[in-house]
FIKE-807848 format. One line per field, with one value per residue (C-alpha): residue in one letter; x, y, z. Coordinates in nm, 3 decimals, always signed. Each point is the difference from the previous one (the first is absolute). Layout:
! residues N
residuo	(A/...)
X	(X/...)
Y	(Y/...)
Z	(Z/...)
! end
This chain:
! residues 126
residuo	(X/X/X/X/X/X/X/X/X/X/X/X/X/X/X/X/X/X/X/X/X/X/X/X/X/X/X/X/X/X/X/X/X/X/X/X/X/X/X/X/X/X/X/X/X/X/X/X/X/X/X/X/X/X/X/X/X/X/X/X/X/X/X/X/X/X/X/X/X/X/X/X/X/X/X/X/X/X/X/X/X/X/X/X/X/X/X/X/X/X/X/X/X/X/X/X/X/X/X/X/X/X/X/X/X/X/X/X/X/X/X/X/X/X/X/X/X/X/X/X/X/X/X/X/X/X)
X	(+0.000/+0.119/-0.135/+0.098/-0.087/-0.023/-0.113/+0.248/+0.163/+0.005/-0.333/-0.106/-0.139/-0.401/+0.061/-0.142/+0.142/-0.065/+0.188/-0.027/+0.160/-0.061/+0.058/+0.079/+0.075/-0.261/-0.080/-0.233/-0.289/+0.138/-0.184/+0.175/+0.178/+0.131/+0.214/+0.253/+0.232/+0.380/+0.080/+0.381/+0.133/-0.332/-0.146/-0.245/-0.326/-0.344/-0.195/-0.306/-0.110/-0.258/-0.172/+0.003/-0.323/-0.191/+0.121/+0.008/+0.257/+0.195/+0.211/+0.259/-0.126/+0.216/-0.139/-0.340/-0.237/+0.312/+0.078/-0.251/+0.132/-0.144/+0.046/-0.003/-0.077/+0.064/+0.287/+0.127/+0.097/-0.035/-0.026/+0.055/-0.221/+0.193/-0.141/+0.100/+0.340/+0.184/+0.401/-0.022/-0.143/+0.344/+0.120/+0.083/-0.260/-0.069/-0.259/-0.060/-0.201/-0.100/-0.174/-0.175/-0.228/+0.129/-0.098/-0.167/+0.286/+0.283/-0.107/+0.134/+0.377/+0.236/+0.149/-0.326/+0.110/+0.208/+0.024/+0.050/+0.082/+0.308/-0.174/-0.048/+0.088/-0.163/+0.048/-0.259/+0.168/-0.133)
Y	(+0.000/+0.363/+0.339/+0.300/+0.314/+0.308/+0.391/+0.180/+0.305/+0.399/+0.149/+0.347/-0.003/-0.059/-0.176/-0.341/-0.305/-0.362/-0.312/-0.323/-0.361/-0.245/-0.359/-0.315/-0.330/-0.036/-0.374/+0.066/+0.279/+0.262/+0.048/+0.336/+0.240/+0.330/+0.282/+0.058/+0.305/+0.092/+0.395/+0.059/-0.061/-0.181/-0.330/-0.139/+0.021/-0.135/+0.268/-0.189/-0.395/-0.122/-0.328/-0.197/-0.182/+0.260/+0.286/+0.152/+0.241/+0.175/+0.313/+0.141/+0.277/+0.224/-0.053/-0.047/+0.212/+0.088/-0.348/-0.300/-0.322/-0.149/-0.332/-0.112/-0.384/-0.070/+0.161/-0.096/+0.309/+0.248/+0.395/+0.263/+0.288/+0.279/+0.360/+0.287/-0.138/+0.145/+0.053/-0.276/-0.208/-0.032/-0.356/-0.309/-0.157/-0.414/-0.233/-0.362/-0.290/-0.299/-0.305/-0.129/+0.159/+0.185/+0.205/+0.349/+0.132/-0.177/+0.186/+0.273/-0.182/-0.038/-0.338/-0.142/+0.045/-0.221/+0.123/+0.364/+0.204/+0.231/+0.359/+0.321/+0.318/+0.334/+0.333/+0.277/+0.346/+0.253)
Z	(+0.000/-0.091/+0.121/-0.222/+0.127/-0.243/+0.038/+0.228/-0.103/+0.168/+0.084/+0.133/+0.326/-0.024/-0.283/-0.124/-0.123/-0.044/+0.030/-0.128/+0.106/-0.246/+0.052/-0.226/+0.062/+0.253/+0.041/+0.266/+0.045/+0.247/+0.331/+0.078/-0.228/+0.220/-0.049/+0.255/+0.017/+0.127/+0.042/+0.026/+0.379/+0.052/+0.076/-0.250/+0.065/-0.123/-0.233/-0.151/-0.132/-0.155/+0.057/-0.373/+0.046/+0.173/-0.049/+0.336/+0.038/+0.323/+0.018/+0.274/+0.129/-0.135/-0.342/+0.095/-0.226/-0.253/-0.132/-0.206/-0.033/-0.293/-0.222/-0.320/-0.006/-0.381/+0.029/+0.360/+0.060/+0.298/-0.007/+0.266/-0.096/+0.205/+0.058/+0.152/+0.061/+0.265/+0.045/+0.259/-0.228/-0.172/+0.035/-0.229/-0.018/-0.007/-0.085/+0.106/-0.023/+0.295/-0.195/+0.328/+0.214/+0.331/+0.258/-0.042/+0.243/-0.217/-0.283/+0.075/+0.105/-0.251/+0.139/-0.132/-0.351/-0.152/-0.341/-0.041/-0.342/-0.086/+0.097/-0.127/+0.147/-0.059/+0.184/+0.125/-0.012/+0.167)
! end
């Protein structure tokens, strides 16, 4: 299984921006794709996942109201519908994928993943 995530790049603060993990090779129907970010100097932490078969979603807090987690299921692929990004938003940001159910708290841990894709990084300037 591969993740490639795609869309990062230099944004205005405010701004919008999407991004999208696509995967391929899957063998097995995902139970949780989920976007995780790492800011410079920080620890990574959990920003949104979605649920494949249900498509329940959860959100940090921080993002809350500014970010939709979305999928495409022809297409296995994920997108982060980001709006109005914030400097602090600025990070690399992750996705990953868990095959078998887990949960609702271990969602939002990134031990729980074990397949993760390359990441993207985009920056917010103010």
């Amino acid at each position: 299984v591969q993740l490639q995530a795609s869309g990062g790049g230099l944004v205005q603060d405010g701004d919008s921006l999407r991004l999208s993990c696509a995967a391929s090779g899957l063998t097995f129907s995902p139970y949780v794709m989920t976007w995780f970010r790492q800011a410079p100097g920080k620890e990574r932490e959990f920003v949104a996942a979605i649920i494949w078969r249900s498509g329940t979603t959860y959100y940090a807090d921080s993002v809350k109201g500014r970010f939709t987690v979305s999928k495409d299921n022809a297409k296995n692929t994920v997108h982060l519908h980001m709006n109005s990004l914030k400097p602090e938003d600025t990070a690399v940001y992750s996705c990953a994928v868990r095959a078998r159910r887990v949960v609702t708290s271990a969602i939002r841990t990134p031990y729980s993943y074990p397949t993760w894709g390359q990441g993207t990084q985009f920056t917010v300037s103010s």
